[in-house]
ZADO-1210 file (C-alpha; in nm, 4 decimals, padded with zeros to 6 digits):
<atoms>
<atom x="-01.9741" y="00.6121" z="-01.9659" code="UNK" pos="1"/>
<atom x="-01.8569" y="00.5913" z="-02.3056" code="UNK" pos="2"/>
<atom x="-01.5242" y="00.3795" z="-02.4136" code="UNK" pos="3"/>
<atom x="-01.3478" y="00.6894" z="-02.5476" code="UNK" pos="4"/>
<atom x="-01.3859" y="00.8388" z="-02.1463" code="UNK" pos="5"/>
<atom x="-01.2881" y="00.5233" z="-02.0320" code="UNK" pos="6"/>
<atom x="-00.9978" y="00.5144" z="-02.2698" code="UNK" pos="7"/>
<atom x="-00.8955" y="00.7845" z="-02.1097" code="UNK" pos="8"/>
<atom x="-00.9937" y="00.7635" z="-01.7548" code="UNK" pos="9"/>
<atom x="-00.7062" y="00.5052" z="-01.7730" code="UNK" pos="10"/>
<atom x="-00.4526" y="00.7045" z="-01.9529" code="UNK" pos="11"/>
<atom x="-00.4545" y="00.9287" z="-01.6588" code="UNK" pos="12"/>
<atom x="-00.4342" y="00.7316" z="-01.3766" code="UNK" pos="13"/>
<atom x="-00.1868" y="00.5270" z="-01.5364" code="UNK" pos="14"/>
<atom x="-00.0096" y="00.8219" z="-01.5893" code="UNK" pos="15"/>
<atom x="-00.0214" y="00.9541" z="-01.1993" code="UNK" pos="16"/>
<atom x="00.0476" y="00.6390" z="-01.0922" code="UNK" pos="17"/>
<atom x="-00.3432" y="00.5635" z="-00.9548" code="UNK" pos="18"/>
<atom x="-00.5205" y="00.1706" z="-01.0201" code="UNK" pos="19"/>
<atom x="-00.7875" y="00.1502" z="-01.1863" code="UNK" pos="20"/>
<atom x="-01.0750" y="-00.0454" z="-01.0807" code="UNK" pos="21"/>
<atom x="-01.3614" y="-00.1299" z="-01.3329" code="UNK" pos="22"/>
<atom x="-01.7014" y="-00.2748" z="-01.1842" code="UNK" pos="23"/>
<atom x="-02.0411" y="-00.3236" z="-01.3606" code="UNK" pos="24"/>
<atom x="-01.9345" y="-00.0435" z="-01.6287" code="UNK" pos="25"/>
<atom x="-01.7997" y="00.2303" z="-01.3808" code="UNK" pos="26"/>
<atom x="-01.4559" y="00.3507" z="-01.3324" code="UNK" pos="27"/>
<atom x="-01.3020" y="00.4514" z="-00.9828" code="UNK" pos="28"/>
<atom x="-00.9474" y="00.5142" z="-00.8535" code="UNK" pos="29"/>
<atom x="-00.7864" y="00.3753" z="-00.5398" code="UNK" pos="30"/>
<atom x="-00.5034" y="00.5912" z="-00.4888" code="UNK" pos="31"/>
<atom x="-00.1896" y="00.3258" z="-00.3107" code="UNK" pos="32"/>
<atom x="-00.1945" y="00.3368" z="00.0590" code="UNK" pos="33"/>
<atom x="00.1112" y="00.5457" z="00.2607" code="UNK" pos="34"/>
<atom x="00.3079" y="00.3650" z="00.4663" code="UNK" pos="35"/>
<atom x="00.2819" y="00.5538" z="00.8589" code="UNK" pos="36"/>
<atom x="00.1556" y="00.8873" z="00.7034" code="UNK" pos="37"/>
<atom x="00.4436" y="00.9263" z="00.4755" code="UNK" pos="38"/>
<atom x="00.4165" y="01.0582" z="00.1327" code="UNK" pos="39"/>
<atom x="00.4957" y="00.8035" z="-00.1812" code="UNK" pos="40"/>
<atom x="00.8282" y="00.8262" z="-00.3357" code="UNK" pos="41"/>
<atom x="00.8366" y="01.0409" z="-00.6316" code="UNK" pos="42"/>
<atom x="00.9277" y="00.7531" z="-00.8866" code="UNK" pos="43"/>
<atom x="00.5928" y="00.5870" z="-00.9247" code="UNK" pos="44"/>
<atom x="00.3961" y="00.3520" z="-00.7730" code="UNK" pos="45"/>
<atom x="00.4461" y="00.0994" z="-00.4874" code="UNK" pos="46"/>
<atom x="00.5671" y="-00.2373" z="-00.6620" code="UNK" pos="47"/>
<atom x="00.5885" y="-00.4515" z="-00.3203" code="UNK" pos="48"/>
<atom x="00.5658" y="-00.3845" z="-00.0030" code="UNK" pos="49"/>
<atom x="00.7283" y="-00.6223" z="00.2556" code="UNK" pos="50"/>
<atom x="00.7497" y="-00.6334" z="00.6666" code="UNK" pos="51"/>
<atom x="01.0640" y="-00.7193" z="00.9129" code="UNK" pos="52"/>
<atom x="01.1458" y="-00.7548" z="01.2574" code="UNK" pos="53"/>
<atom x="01.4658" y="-00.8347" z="01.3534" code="UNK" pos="54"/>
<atom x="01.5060" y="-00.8571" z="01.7638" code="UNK" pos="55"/>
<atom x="01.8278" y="-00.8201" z="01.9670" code="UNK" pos="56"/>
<atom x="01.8577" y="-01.1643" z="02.0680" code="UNK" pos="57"/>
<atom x="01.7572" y="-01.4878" z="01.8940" code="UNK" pos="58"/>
<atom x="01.3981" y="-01.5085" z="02.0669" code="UNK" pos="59"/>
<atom x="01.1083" y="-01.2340" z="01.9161" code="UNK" pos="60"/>
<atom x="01.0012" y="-01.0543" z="02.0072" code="UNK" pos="61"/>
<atom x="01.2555" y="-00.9196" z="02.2553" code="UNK" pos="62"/>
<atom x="01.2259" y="-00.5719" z="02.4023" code="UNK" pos="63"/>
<atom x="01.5116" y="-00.4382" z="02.1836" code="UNK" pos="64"/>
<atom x="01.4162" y="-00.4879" z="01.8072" code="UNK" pos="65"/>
<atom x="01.3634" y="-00.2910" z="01.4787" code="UNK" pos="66"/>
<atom x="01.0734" y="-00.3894" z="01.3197" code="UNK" pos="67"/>
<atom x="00.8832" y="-00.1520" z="00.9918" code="UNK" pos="68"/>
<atom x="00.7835" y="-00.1958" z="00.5824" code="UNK" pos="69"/>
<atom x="00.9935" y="-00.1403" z="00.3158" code="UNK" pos="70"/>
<atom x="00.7927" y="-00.0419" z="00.0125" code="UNK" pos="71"/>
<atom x="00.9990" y="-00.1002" z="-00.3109" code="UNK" pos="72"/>
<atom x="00.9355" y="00.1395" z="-00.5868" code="UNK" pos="73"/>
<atom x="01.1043" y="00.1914" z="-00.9470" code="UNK" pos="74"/>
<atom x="01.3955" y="00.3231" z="-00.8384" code="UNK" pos="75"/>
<atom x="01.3880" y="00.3679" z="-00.4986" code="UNK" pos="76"/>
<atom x="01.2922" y="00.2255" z="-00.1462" code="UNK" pos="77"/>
<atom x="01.0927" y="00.4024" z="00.1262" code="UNK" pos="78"/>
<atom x="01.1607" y="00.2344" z="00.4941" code="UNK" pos="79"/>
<atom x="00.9577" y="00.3409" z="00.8162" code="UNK" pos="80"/>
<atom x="00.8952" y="00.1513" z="01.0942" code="UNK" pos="81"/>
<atom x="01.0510" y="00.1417" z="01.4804" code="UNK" pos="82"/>
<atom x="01.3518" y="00.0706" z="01.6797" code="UNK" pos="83"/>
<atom x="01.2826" y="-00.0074" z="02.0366" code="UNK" pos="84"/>
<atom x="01.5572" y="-00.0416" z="02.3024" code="UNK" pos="85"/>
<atom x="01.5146" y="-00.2577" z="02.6644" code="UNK" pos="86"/>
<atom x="01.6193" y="-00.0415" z="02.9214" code="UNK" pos="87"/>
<atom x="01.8519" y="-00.2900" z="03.0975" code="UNK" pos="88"/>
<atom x="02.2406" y="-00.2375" z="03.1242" code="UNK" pos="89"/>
<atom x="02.2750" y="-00.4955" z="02.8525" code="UNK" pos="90"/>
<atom x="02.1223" y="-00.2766" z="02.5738" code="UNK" pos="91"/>
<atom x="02.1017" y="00.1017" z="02.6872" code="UNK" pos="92"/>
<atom x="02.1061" y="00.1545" z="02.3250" code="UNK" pos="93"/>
<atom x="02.0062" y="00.0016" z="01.9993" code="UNK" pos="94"/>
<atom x="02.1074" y="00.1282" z="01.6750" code="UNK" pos="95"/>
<atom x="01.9503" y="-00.0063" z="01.3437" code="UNK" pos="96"/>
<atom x="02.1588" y="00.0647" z="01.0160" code="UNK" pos="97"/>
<atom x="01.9728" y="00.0335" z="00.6804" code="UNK" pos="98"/>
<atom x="02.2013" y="-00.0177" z="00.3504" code="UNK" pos="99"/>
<atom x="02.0678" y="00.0177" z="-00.0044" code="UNK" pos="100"/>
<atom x="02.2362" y="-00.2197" z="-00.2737" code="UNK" pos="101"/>
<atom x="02.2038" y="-00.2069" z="-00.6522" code="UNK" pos="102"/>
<atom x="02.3402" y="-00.5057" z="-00.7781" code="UNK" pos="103"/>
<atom x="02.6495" y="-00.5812" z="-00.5165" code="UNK" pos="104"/>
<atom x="02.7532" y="-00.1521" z="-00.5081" code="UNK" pos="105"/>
<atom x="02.6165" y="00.0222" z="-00.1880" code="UNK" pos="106"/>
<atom x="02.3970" y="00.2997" z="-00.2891" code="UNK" pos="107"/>
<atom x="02.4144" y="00.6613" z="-00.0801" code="UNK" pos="108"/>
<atom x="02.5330" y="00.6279" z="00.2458" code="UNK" pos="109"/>
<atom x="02.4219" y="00.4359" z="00.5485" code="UNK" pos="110"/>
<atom x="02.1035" y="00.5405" z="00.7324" code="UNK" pos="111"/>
<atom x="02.1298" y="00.4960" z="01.1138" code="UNK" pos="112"/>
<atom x="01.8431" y="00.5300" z="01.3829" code="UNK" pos="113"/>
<atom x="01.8915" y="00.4907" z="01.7399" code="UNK" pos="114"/>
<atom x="01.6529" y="00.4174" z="02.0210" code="UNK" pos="115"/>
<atom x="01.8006" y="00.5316" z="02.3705" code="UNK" pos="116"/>
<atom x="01.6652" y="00.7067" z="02.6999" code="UNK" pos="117"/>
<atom x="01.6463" y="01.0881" z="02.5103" code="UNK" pos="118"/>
<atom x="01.4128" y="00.9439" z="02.2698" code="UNK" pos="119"/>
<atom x="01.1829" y="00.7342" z="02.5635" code="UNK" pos="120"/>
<atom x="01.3643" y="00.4028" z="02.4683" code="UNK" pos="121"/>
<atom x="01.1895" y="00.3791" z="02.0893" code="UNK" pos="122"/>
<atom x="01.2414" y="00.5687" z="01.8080" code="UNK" pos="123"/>
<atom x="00.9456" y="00.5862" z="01.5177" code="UNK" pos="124"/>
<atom x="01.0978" y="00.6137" z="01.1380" code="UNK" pos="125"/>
<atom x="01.0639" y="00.7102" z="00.8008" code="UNK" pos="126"/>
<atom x="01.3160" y="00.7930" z="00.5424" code="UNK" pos="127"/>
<atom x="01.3716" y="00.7317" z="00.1341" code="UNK" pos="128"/>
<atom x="01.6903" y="00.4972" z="00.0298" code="UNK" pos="129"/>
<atom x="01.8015" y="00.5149" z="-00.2861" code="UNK" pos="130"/>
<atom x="01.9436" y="00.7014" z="-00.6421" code="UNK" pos="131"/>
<atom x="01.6383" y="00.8397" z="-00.8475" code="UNK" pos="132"/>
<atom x="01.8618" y="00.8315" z="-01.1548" code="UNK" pos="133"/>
<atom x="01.9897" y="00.5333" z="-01.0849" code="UNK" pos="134"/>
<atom x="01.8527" y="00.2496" z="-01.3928" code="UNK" pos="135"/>
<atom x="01.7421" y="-00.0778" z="-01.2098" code="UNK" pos="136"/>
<atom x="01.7165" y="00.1090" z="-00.9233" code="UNK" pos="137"/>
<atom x="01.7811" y="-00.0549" z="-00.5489" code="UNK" pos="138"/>
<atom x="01.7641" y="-00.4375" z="-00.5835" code="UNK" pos="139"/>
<atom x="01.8836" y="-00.5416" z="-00.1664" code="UNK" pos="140"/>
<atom x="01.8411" y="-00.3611" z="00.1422" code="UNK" pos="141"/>
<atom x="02.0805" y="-00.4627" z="00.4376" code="UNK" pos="142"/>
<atom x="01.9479" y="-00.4024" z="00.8085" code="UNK" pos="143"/>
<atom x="02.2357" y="-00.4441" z="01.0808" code="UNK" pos="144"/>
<atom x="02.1434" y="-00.4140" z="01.4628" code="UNK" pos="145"/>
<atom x="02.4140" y="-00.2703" z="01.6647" code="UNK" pos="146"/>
<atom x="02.4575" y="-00.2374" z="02.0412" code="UNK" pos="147"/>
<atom x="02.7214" y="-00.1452" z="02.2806" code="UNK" pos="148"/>
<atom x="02.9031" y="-00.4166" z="02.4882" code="UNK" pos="149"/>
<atom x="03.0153" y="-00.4815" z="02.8542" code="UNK" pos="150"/>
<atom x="03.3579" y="-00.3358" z="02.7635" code="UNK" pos="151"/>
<atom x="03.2240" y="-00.0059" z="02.6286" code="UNK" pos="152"/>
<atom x="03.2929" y="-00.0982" z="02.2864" code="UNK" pos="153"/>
<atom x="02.9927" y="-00.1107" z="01.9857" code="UNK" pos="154"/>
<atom x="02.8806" y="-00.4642" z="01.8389" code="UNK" pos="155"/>
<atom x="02.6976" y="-00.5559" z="01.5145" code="UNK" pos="156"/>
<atom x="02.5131" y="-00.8829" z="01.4515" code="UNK" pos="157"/>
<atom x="02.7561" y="-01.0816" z="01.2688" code="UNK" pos="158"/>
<atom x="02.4480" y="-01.1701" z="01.0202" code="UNK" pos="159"/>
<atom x="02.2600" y="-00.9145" z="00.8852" code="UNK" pos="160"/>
<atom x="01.9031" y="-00.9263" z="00.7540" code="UNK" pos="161"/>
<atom x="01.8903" y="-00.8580" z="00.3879" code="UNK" pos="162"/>
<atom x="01.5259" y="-00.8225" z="00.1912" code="UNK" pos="163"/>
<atom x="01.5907" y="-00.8578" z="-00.1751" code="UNK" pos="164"/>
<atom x="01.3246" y="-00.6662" z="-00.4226" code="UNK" pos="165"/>
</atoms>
């Protein structure tokens, strides 16, 4: 393969957002991996990808947790993973709510997913956070678990997990 095609091999796959991988003078492409069968954001390629769990109580895992990848890209975040609820009176419900954050300002509104008996007691997610106009893009994503009380009434963790870009 000449230079010149190799020139441009790379021009193109840095353009589409592909790596290039060069090995004893040949060029291939490794296209980045989706996160649970969901397409990539449209605003480029995966920068990091990082994994959570964050369980009901203070011992993990506990049968009510959220646990998933959030894969940070230019602009933009995509989250999937899954919210799992014990079927005990204590927690007949758990409810995960993802924030995004540029800087300290919230950015679109609050995503919510809730496990409970309709959907078996788990719930399996996958959803884009974020402003694709937005310069900088999403630097902090807040998760908050939520569950209802012995008075009828909804509680969230005082201390919410935050993953910073």
């Amino acid at each position: 393969m000449s230079l010149f095609s190799k020139v441009a091999i790379r021009a193109v796959f840095a353009a589409t957002g592909a790596a290039m991988l060069m090995s004893t003078g040949s060029a291939s492409a490794t296209l980045p991996r989706p996160v649970m069968g969901a397409e990539p954001a449209p605003t480029g390629v995966a920068a990091t990808e990082k994994y959570f769990m964050i369980c009901d109580v203070p011992t993990c895992p506990d049968p009510s947790y959220v646990y998933g990848w959030i894969t940070w890209y230019a602009r933009m975040v995509h989250i999937s993973g899954r919210v799992s609820s014990d079927t005990t009176p204590k927690t007949t419900w758990l409810q995960a709510r993802f924030q995004a954050f540029a800087g300290g300002h919230q950015v679109g509104a609050t995503q919510t997913r809730t496990a409970m008996a309709s959907n078996g007691w788990g719930l399996d997610f996958a959803f884009d956070m974020g402003d694709p106009n937005l310069v900088g893009g999403v630097t902090m994503i807040r998760v908050t678990l939520c569950s209802p009380t012995s008075t009828g009434t909804t509680a969230c963790h005082a201390y919410p997990e935050e993953f910073v870009r």
